[in-house]
N, CA, C and O atoms as CSV, one atom per row, in Angstrom:
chain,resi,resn,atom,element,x,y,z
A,1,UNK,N,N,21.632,3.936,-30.379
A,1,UNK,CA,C,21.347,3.411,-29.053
A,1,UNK,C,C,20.622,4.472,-28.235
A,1,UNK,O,O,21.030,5.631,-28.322
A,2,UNK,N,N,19.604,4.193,-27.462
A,2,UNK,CA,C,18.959,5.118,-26.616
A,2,UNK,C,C,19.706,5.561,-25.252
A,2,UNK,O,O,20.152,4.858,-24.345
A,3,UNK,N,N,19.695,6.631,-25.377
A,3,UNK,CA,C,20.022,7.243,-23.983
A,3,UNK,C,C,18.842,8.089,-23.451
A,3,UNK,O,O,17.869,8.543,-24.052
A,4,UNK,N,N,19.252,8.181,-21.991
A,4,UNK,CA,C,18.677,9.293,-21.060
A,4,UNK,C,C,18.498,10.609,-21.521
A,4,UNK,O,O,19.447,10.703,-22.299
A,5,UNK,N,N,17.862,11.772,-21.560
A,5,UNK,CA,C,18.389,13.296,-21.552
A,5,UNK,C,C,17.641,13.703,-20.201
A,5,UNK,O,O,16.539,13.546,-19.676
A,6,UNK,N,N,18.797,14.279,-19.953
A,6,UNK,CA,C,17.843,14.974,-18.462
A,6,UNK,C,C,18.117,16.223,-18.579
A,6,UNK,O,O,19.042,16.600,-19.299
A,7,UNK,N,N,17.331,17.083,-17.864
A,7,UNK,CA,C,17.030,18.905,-17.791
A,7,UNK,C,C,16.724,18.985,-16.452
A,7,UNK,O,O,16.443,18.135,-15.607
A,8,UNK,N,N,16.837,20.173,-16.435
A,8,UNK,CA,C,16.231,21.133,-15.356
A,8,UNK,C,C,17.221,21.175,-13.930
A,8,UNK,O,O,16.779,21.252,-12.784
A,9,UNK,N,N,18.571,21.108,-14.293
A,9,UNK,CA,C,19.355,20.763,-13.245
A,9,UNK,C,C,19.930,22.398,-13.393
A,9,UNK,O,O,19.784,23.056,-14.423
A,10,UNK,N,N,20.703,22.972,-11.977
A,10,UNK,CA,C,21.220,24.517,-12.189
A,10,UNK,C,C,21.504,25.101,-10.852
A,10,UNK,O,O,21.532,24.249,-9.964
A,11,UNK,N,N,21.709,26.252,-10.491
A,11,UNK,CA,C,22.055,26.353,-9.663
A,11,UNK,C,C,20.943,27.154,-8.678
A,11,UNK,O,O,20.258,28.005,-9.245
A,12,UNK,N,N,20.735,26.946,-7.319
A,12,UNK,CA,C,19.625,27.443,-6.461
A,12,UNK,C,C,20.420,27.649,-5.022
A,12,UNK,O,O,21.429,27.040,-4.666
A,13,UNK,N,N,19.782,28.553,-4.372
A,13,UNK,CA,C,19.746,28.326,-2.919
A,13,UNK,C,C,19.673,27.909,-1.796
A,13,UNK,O,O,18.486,28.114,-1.542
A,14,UNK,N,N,19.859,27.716,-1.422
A,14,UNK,CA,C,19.840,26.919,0.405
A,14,UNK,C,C,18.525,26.824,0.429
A,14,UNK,O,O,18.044,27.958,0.433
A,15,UNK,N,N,17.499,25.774,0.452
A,15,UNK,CA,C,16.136,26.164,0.533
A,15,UNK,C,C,15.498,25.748,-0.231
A,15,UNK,O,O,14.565,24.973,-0.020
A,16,UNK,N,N,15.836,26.146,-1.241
A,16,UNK,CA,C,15.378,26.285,-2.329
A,16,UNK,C,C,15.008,24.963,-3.244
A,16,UNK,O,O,15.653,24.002,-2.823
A,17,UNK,N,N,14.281,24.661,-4.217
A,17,UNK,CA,C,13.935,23.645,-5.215
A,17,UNK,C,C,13.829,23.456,-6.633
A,17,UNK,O,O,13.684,24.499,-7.269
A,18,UNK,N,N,13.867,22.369,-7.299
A,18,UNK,CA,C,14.656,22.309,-8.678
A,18,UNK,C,C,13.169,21.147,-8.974
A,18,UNK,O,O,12.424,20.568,-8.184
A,19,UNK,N,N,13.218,21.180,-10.174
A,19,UNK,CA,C,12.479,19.526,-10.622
A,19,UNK,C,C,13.365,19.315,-12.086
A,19,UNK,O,O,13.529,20.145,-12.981
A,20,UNK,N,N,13.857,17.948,-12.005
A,20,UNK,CA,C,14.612,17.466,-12.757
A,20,UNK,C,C,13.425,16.745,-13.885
A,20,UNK,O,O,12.333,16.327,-13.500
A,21,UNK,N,N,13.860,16.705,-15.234
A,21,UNK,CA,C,13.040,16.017,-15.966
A,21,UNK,C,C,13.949,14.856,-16.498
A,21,UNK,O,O,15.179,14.916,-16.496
A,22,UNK,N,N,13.143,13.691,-16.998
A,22,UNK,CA,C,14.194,12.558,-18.076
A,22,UNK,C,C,13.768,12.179,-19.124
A,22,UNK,O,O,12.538,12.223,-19.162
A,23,UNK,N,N,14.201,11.846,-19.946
A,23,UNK,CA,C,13.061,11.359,-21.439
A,23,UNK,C,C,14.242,10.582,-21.816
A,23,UNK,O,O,15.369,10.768,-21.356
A,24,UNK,N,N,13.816,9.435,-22.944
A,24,UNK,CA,C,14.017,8.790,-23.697
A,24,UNK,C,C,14.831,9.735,-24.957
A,24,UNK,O,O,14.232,10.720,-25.387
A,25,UNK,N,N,16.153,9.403,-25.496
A,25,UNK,CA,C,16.466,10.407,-27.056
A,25,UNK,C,C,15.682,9.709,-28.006
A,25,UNK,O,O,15.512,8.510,-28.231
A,26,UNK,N,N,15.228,10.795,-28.530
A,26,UNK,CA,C,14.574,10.551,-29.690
A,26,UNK,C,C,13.195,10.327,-29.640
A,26,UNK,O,O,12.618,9.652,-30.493
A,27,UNK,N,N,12.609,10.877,-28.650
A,27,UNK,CA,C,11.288,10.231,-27.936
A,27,UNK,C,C,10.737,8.603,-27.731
A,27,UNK,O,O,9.611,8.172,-27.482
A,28,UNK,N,N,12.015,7.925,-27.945
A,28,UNK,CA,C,11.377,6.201,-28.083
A,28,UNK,C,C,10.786,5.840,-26.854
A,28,UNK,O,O,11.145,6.164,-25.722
A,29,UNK,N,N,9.943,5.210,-27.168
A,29,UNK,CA,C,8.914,4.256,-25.925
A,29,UNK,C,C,9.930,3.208,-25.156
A,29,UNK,O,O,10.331,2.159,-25.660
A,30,UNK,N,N,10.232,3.636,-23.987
A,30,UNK,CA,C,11.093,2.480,-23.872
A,30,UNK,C,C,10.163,0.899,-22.973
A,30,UNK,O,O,8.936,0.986,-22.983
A,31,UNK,N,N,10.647,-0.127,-22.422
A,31,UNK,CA,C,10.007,-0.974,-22.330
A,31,UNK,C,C,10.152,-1.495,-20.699
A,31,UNK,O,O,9.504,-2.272,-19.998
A,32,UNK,N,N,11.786,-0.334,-20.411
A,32,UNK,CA,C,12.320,-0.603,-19.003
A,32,UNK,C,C,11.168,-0.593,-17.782
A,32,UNK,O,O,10.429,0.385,-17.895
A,33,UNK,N,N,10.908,-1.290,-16.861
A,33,UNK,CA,C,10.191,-1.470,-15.585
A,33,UNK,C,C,10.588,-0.172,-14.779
A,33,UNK,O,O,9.669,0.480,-14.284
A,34,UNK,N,N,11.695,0.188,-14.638
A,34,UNK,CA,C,12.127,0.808,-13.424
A,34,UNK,C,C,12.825,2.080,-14.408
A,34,UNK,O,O,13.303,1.991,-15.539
A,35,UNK,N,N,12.675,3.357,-13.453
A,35,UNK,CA,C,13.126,4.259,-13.545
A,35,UNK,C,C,13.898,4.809,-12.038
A,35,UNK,O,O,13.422,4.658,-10.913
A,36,UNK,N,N,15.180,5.462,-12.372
A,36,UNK,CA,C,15.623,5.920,-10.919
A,36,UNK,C,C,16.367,6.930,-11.141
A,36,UNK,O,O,16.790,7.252,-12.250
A,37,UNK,N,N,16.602,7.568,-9.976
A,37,UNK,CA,C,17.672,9.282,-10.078
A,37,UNK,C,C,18.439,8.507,-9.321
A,37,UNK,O,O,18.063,7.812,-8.377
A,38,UNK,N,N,19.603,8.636,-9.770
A,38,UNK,CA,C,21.333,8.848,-9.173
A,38,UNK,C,C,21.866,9.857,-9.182
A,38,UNK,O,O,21.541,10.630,-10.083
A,39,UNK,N,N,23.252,10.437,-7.874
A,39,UNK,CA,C,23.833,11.271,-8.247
A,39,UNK,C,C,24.859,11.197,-7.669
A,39,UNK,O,O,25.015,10.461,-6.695
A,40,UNK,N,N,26.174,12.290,-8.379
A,40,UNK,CA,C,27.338,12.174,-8.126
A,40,UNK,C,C,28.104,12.987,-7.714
A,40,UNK,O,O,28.494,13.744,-8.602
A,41,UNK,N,N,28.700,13.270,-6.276
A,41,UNK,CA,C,29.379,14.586,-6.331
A,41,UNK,C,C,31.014,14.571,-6.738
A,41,UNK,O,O,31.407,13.426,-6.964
A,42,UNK,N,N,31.722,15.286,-6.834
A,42,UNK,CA,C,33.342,15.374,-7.146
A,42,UNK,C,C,33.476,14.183,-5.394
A,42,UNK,O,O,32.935,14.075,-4.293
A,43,UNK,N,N,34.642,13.521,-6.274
A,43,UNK,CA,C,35.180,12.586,-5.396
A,43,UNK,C,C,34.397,11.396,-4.893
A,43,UNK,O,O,34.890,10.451,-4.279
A,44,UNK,N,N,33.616,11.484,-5.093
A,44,UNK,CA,C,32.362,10.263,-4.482
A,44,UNK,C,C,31.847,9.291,-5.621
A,44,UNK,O,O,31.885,9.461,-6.840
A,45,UNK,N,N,31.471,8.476,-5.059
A,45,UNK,CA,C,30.909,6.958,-5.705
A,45,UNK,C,C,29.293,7.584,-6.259
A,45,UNK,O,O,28.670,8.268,-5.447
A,46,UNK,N,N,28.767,7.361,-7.431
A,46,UNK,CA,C,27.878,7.529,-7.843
A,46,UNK,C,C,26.358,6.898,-6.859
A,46,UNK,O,O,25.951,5.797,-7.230
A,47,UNK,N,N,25.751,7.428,-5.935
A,47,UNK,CA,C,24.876,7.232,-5.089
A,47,UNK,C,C,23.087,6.971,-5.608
A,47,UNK,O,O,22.577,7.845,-6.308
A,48,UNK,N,N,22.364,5.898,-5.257
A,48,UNK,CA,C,20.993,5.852,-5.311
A,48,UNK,C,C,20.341,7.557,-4.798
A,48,UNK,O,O,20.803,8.346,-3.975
A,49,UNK,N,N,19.377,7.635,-5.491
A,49,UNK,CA,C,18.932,9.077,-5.119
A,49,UNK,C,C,16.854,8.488,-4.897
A,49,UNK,O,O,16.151,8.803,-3.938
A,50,UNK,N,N,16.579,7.960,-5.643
A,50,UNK,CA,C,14.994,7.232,-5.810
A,50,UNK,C,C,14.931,6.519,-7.110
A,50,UNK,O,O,15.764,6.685,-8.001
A,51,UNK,N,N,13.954,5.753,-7.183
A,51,UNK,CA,C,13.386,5.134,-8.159
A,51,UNK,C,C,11.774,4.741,-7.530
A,51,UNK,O,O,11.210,4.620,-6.443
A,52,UNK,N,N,11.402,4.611,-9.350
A,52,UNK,CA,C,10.135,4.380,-9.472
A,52,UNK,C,C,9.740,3.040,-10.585
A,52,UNK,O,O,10.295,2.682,-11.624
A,53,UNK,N,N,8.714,2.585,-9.963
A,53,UNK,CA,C,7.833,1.194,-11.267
A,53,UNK,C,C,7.386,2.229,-12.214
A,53,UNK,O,O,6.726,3.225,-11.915
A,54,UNK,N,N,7.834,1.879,-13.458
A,54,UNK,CA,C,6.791,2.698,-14.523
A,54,UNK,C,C,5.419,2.702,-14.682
A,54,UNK,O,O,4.752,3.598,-15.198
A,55,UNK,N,N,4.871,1.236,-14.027
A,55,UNK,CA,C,3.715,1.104,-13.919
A,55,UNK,C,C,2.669,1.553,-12.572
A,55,UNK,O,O,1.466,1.463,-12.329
A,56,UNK,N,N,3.691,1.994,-11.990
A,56,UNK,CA,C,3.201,2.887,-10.734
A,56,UNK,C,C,3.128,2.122,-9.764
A,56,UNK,O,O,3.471,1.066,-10.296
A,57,UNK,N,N,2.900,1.852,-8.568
A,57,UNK,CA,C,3.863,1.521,-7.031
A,57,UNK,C,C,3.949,2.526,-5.988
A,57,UNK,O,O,3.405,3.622,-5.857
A,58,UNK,N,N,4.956,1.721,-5.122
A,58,UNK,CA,C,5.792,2.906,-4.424
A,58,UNK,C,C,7.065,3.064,-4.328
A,58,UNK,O,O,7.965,2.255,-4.107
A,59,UNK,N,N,7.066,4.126,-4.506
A,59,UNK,CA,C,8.550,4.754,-5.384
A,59,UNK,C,C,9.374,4.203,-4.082
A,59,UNK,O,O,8.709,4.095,-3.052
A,60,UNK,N,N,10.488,3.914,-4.038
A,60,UNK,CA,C,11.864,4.210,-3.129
A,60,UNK,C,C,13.180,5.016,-2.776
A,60,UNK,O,O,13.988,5.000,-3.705
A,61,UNK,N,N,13.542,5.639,-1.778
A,61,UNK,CA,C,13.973,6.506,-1.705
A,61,UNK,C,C,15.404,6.765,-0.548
A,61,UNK,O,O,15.551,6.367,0.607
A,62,UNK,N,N,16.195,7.489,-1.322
A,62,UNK,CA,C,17.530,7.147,-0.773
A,62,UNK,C,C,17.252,8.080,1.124
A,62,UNK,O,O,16.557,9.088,1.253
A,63,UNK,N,N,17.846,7.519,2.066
A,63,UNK,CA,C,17.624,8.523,3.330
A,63,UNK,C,C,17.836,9.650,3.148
A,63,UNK,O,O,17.529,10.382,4.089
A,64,UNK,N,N,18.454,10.337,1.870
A,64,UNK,CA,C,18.888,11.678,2.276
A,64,UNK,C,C,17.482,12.381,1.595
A,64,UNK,O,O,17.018,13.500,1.812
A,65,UNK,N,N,16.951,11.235,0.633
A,65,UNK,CA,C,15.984,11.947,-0.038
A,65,UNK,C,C,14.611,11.765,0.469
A,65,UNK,O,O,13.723,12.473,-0.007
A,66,UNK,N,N,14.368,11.004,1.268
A,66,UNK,CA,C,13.407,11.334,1.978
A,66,UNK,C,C,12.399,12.250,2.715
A,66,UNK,O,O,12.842,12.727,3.760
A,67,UNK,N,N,11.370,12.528,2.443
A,67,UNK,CA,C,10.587,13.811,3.135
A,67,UNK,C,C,11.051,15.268,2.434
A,67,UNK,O,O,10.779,16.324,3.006
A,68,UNK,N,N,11.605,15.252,1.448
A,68,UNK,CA,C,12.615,16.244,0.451
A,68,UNK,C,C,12.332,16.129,-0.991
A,68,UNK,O,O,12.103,17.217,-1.520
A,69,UNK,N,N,12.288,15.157,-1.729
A,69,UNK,CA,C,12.654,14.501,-2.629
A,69,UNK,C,C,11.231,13.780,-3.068
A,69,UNK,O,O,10.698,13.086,-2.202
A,70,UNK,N,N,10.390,13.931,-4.722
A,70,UNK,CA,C,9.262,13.684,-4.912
A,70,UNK,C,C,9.908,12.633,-6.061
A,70,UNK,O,O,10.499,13.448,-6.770
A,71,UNK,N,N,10.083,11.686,-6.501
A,71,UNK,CA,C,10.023,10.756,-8.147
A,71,UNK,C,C,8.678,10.375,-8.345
A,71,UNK,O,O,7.984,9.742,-7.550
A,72,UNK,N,N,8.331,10.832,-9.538
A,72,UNK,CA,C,7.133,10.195,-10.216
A,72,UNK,C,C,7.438,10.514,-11.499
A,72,UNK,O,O,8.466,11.146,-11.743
A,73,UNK,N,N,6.482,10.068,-12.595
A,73,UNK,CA,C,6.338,9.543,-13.871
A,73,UNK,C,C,5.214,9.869,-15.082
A,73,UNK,O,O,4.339,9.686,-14.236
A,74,UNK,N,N,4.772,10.052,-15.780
A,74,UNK,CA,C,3.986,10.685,-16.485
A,74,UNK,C,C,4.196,10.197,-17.911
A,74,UNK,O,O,5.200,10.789,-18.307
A,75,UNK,N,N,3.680,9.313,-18.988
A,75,UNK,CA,C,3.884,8.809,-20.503
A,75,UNK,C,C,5.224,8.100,-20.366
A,75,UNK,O,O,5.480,6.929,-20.084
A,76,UNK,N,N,6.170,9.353,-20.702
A,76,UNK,CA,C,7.441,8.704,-21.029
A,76,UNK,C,C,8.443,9.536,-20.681
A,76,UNK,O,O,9.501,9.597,-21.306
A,77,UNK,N,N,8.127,10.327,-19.512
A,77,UNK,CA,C,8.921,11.054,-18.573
A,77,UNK,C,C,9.274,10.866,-17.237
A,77,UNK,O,O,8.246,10.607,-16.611
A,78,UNK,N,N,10.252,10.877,-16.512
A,78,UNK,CA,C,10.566,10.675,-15.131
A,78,UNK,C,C,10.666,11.643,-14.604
A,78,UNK,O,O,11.541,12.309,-15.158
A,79,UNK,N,N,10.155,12.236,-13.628
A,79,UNK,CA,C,10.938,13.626,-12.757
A,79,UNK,C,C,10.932,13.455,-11.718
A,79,UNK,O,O,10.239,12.545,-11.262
A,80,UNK,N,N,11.872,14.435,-10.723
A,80,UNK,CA,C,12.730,14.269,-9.441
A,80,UNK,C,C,12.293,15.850,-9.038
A,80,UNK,O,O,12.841,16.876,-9.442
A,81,UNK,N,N,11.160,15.742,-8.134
A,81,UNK,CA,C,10.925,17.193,-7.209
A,81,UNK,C,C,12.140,17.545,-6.322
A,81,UNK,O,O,12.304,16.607,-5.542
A,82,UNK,N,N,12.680,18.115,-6.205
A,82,UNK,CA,C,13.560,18.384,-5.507
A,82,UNK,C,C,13.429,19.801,-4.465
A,82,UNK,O,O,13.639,20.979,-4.756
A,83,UNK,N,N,12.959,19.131,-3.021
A,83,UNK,CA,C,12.581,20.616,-2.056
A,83,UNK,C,C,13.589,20.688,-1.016
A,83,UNK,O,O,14.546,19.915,-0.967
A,84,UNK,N,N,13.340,21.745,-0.073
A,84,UNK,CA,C,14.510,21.905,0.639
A,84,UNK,C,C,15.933,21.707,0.797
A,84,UNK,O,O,16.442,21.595,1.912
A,85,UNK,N,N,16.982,21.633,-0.913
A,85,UNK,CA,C,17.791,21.674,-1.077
A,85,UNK,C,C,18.639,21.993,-0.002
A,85,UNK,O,O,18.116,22.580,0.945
A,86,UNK,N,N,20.143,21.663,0.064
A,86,UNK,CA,C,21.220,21.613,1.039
A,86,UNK,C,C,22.475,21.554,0.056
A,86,UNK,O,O,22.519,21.271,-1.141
A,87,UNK,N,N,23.633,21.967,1.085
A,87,UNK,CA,C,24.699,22.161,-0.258
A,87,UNK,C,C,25.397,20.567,-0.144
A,87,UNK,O,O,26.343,20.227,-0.855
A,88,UNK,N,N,24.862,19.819,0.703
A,88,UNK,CA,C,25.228,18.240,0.077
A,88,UNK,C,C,24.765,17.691,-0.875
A,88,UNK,O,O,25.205,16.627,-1.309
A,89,UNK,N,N,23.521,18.502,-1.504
A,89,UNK,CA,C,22.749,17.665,-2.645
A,89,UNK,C,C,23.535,18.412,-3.564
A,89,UNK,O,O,23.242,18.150,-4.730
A,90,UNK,N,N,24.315,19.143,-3.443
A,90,UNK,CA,C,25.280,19.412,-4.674
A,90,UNK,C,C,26.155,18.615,-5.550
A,90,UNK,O,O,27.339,18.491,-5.237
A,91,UNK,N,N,25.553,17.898,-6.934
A,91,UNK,CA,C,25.992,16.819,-7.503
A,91,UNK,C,C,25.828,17.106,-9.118
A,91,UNK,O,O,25.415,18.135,-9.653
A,92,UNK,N,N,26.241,15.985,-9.681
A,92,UNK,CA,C,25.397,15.733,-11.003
A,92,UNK,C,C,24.297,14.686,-10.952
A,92,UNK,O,O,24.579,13.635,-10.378
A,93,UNK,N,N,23.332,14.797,-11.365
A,93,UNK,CA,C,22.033,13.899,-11.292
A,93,UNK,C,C,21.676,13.225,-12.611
A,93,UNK,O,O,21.424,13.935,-13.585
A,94,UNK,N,N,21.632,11.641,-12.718
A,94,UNK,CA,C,21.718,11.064,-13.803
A,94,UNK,C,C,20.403,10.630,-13.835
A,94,UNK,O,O,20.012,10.377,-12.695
A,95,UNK,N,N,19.400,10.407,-14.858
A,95,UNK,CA,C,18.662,9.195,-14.903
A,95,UNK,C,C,18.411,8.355,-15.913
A,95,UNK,O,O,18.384,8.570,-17.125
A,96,UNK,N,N,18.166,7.032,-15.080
A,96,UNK,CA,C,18.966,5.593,-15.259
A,96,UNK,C,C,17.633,4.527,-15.486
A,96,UNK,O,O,16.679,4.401,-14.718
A,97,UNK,N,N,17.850,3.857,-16.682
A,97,UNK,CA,C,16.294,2.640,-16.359
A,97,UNK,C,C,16.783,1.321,-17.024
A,97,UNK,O,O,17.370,1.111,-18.086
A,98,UNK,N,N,16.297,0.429,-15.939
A,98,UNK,CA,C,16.528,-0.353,-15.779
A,98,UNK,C,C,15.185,-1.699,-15.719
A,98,UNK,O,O,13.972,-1.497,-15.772
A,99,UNK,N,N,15.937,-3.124,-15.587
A,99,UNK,CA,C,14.392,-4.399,-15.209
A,99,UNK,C,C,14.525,-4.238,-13.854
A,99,UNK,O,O,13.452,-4.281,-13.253
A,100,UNK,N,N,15.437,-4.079,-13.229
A,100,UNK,CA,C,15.049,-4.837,-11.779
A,100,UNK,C,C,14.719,-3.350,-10.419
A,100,UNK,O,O,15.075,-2.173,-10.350
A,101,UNK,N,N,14.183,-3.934,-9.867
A,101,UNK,CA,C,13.744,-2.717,-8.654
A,101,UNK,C,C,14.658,-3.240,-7.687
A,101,UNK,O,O,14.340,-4.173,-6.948
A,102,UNK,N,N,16.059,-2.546,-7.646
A,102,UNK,CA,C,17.239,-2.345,-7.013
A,102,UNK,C,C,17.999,-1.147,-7.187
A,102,UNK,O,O,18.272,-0.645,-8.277
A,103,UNK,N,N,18.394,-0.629,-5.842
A,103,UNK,CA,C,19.130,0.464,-5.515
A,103,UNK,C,C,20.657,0.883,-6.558
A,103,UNK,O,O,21.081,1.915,-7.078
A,104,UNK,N,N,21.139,-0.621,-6.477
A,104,UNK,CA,C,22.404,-0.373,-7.085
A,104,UNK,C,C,22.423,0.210,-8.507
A,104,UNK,O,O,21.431,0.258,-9.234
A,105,UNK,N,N,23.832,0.713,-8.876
A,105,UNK,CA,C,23.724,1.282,-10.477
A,105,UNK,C,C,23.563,0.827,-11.390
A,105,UNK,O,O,23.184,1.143,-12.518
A,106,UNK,N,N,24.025,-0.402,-10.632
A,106,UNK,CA,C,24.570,-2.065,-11.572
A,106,UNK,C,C,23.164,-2.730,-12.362
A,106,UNK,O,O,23.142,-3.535,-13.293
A,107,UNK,N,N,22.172,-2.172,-11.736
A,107,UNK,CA,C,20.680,-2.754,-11.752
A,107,UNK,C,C,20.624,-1.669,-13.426
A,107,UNK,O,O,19.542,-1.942,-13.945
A,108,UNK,N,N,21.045,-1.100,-13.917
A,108,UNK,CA,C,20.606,-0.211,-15.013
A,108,UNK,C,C,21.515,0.095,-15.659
A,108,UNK,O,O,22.689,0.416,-15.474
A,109,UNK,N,N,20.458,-0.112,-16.938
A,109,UNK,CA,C,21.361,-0.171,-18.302
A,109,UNK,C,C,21.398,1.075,-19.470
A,109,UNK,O,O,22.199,1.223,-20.393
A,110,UNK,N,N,20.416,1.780,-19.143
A,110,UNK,CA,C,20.545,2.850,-19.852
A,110,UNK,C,C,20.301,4.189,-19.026
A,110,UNK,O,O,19.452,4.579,-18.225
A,111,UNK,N,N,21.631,4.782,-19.695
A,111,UNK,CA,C,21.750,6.163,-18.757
A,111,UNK,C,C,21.780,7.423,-19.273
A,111,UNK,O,O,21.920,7.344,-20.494
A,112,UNK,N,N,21.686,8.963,-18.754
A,112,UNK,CA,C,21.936,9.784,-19.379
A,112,UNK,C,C,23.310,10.287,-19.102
A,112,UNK,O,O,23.964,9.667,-18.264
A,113,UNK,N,N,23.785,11.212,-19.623
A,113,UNK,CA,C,24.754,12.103,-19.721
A,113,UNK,C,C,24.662,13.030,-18.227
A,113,UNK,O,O,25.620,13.788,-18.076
A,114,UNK,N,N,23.750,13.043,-17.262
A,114,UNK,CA,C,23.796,13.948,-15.955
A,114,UNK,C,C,23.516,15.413,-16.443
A,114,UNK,O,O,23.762,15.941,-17.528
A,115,UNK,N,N,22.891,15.933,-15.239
A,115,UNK,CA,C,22.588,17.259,-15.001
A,115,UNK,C,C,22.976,18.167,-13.798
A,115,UNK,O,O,22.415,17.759,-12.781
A,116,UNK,N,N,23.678,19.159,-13.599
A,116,UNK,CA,C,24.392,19.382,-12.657
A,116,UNK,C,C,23.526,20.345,-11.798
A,116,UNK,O,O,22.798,21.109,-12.431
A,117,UNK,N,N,23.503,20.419,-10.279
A,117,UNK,CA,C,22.636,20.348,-9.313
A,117,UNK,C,C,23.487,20.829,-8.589
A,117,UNK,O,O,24.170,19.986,-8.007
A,118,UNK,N,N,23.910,22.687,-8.229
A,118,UNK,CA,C,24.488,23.087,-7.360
A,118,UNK,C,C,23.547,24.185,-6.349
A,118,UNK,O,O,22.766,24.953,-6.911
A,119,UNK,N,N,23.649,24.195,-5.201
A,119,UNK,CA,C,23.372,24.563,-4.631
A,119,UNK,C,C,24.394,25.381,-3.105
A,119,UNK,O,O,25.279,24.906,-2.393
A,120,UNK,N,N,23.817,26.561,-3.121
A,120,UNK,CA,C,24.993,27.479,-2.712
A,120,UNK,C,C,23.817,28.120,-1.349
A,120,UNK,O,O,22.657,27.860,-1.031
A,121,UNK,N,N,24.584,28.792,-0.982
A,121,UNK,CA,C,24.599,29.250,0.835
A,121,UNK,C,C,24.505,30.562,0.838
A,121,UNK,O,O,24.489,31.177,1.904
């Protein structure tokens, strides 16, 4: 069964910026419409972070990630710019693809394993 792998998650500074990558295991082509970043901190409900049309659009984006926060797409990769970090974006960051262009988690069926995204002061 295909899963997510995501990279580039770790620990940074107040300020500071990360770019998350996602791929397909095994390099398969997948066929999903939608790609999106979620994330999760200790104690909290797994949160919309952005998503994107694979076929290109305009991406959507959670309020916190707004004016901060880049998703775009490239073959058969997803990535998540991540600028001006804060220690609320301190989470694990999943990515998730799915048919439908909806926020919820529920909207997506294949996920990765998360990448952890701390950020310190």
């Amino acid at each position: 069964q295909v899963q997510m792998v995501e990279s580039g998650g770790g620990s940074v500074q107040v300020g500071g910026s990360l770019r998350l990558s996602c791929s397909p295991s095994g390099g398969r082509m997948l066929s999903s419409s939608v790609w999106g970043w979620f994330r999760q901190a200790p104690g909290k409900d797994r949160e919309f972070v952005a998503l994107i049309r694979w076929r290109g659009g305009t991406p959507l984006y959670a309020d916190s990630a707004k004016g901060r926060f880049v998703i775009s797409s490239d073959k058969n990769t997803a990535y998540l710019q991540m600028f001006s970090l804060r220690p609320e974006d301190t989470a694990v960051y999943f990515c998730a693809v799915g048919s439908h262009y909806e926020t919820s988690p529920r909207a997506f069926d294949t996920w990765g394993q998360g990448t952890q995204v701390t950020v310190v002061s």
